[in-house]
C-alpha positions in Angstrom: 160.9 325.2 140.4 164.4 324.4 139.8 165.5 320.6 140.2 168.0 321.8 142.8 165.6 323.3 145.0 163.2 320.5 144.5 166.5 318.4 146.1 167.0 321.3 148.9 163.4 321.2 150.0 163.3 317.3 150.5 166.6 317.5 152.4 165.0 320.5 154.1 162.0 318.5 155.7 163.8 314.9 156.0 166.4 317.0 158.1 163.6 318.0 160.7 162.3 314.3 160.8 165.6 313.4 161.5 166.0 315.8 163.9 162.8 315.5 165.6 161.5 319.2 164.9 158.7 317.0 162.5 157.5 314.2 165.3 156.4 310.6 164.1 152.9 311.2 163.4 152.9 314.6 163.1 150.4 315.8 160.0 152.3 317.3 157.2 149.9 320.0 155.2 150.9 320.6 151.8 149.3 324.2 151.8 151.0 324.9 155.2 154.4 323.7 153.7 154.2 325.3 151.0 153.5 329.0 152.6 156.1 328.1 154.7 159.2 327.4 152.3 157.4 329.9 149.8 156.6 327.7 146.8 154.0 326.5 144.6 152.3 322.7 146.5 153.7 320.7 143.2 157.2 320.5 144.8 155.8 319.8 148.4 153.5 317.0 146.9 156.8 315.5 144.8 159.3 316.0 148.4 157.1 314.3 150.2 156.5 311.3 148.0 160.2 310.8 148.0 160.0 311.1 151.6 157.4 308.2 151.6 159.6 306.2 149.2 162.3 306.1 152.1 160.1 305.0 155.0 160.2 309.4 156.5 156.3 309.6 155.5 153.8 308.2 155.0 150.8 309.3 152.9 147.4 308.0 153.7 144.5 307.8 151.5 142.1 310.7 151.9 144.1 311.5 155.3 147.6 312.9 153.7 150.8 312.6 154.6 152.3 312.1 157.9 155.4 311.5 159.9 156.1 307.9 159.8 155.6 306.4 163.4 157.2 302.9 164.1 155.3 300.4 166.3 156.6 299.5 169.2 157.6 295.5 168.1 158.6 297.2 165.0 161.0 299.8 166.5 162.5 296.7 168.7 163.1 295.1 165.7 164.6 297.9 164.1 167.2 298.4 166.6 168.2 295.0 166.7 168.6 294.7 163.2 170.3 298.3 163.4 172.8 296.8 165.8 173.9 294.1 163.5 174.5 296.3 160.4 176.9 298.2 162.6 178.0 295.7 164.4 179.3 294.4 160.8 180.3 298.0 159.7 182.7 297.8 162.8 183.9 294.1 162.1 184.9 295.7 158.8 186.3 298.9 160.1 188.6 297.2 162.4 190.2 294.9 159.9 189.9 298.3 157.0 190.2 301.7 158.5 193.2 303.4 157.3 195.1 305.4 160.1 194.2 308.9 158.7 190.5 307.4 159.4 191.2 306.1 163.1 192.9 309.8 163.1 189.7 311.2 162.5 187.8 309.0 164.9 190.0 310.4 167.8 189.2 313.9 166.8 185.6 313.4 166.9 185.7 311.7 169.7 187.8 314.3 171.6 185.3 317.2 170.6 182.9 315.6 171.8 184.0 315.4 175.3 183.3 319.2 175.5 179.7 318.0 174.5 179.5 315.3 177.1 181.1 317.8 179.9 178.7 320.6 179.3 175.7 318.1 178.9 174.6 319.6 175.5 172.5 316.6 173.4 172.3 318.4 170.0 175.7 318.8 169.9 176.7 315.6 171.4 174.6 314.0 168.8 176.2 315.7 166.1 179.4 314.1 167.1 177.9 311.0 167.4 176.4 310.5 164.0 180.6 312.0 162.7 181.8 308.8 164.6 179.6 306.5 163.2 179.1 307.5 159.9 183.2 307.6 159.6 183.2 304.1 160.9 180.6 302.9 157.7 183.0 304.7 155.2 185.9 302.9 156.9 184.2 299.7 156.5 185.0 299.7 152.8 181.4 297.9 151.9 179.1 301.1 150.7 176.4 299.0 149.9 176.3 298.0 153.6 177.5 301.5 154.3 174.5 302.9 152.8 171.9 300.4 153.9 173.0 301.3 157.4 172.9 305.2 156.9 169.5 304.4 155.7 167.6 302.8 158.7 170.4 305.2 161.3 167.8 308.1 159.7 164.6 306.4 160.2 165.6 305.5 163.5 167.1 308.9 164.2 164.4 310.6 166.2 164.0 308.1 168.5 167.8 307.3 168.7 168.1 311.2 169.6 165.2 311.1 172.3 167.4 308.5 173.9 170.3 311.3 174.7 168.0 312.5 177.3 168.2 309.4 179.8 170.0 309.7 182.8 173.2 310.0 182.2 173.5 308.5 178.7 175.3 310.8 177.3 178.0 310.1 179.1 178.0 306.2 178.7 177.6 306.8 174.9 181.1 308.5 175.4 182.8 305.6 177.5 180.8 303.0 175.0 182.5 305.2 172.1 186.0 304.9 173.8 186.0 301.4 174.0 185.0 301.2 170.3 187.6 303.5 168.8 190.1 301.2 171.2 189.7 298.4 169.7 189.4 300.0 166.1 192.9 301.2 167.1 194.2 297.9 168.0 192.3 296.1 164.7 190.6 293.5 166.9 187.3 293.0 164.6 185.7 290.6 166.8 185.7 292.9 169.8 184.5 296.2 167.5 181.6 293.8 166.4 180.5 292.9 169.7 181.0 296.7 171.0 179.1 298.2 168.2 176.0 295.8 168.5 175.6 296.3 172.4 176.2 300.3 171.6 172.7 300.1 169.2 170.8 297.1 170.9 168.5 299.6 173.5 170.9 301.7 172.6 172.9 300.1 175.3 171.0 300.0 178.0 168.0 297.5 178.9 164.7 297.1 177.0 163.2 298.4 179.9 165.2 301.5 180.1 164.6 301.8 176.3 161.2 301.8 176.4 160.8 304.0 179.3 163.2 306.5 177.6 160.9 307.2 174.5 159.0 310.1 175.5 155.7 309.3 175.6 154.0 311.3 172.5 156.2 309.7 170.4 155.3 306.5 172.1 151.7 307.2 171.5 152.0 308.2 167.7 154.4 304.7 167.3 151.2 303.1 168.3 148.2 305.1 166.7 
């Protein structure tokens, strides 16, 4: 199998952990994979090792792989730590971003008002990882950039799951509008504190976060 489509298959499955179509804890089958995306089960075996290297799987002795599931002091942990990386990315932004990039925030952030208005997640979320992932480049630090965009994707199905609270959607917009404001005015110490509250529970209570997991994915976190 070509090294190319050894690449396309990883980024193939990571996609639907990352999008939630593969649930934390969720058994992978190699056979089953492999009938599925029609090749041989060296190139599933090798994907999903790399998949385990970043934290996506795991593979368990005599068991085989799985989704990765998070505990639940774990995932709390994860968040927090999650909301200081961007909380720097922001900092950095703010002091960094060039105004073709604060450009490019606003347009994000204005297409995904249609998202908002006609209460559609997936492409709200869409949107969503655009903004951030322009603030990271803007932040002008790609090794923080990239440790970020790292744990953003192992958090990403439960981030995504959290779309679906009441009305969330709408106060990740206002909570996006208040970020990109003080981007645009280059106040660094505001964008920090914006950006952290943004990911902590994503930015709502640890109640509201918990409750807000739905509860399979709860369960596997804790298996």
């Amino acid at each position: 199998m070509p090294r190319a489509r050894n690449e396309d298959l990883k980024r193939d499955l990571e996609e639907e952990i990352i999008s939630g179509v593969l649930k934390p804890g969720e058994r992978l089958d190699e056979v089953t994979l492999a009938e599925r995306f029609n090749v041989s089960r060296t190139p599933v075996r090798e994907a999903l090792l790399q998949l385990d290297s970043m934290g996506l799987v795991e593979i368990r002795p005599r068991r085989g792989a799985v989704v990765a599931a998070i505990g639940l002091k774990e995932l709390l942990d994860m968040f927090e730590a999650m909301g200081e990386l961007e909380g720097m990315c922001g900092r950095l932004a703010a002091r960094r971003a060039t105004d073709d990039e604060c450009r490019q925030l606003e347009r994000i952030h204005a297409k995904s008002l249609g998202a908002v208005e006609g209460v559609d997640f997936e492409a709200y979320y869409a949107c969503n990882v655009e903004f951030h992932e322009t603030i990271y480049d803007a932040s002008r630090n790609t090794f923080l950039a990239a440790q970020t965009l790292a744990l953003r994707n192992r958090l990403a199905p439960y981030r995504r799951s959290q779309l679906h609270q009441n009305d969330r959607i709408k106060r990740s917009f206002d909570e996006h509008a208040g970020i990109l404001e003080a981007i645009r005015q280059k106040d660094a110490e505001r964008t920090e504190i914006l950006m952290r509250g943004h990911l902590t529970a994503q930015g709502g209570t640890l109640q509201d976060f918990i409750a807000g997991i739905p509860n399979d994915m709860l369960a596997a976190a804790n298996a």
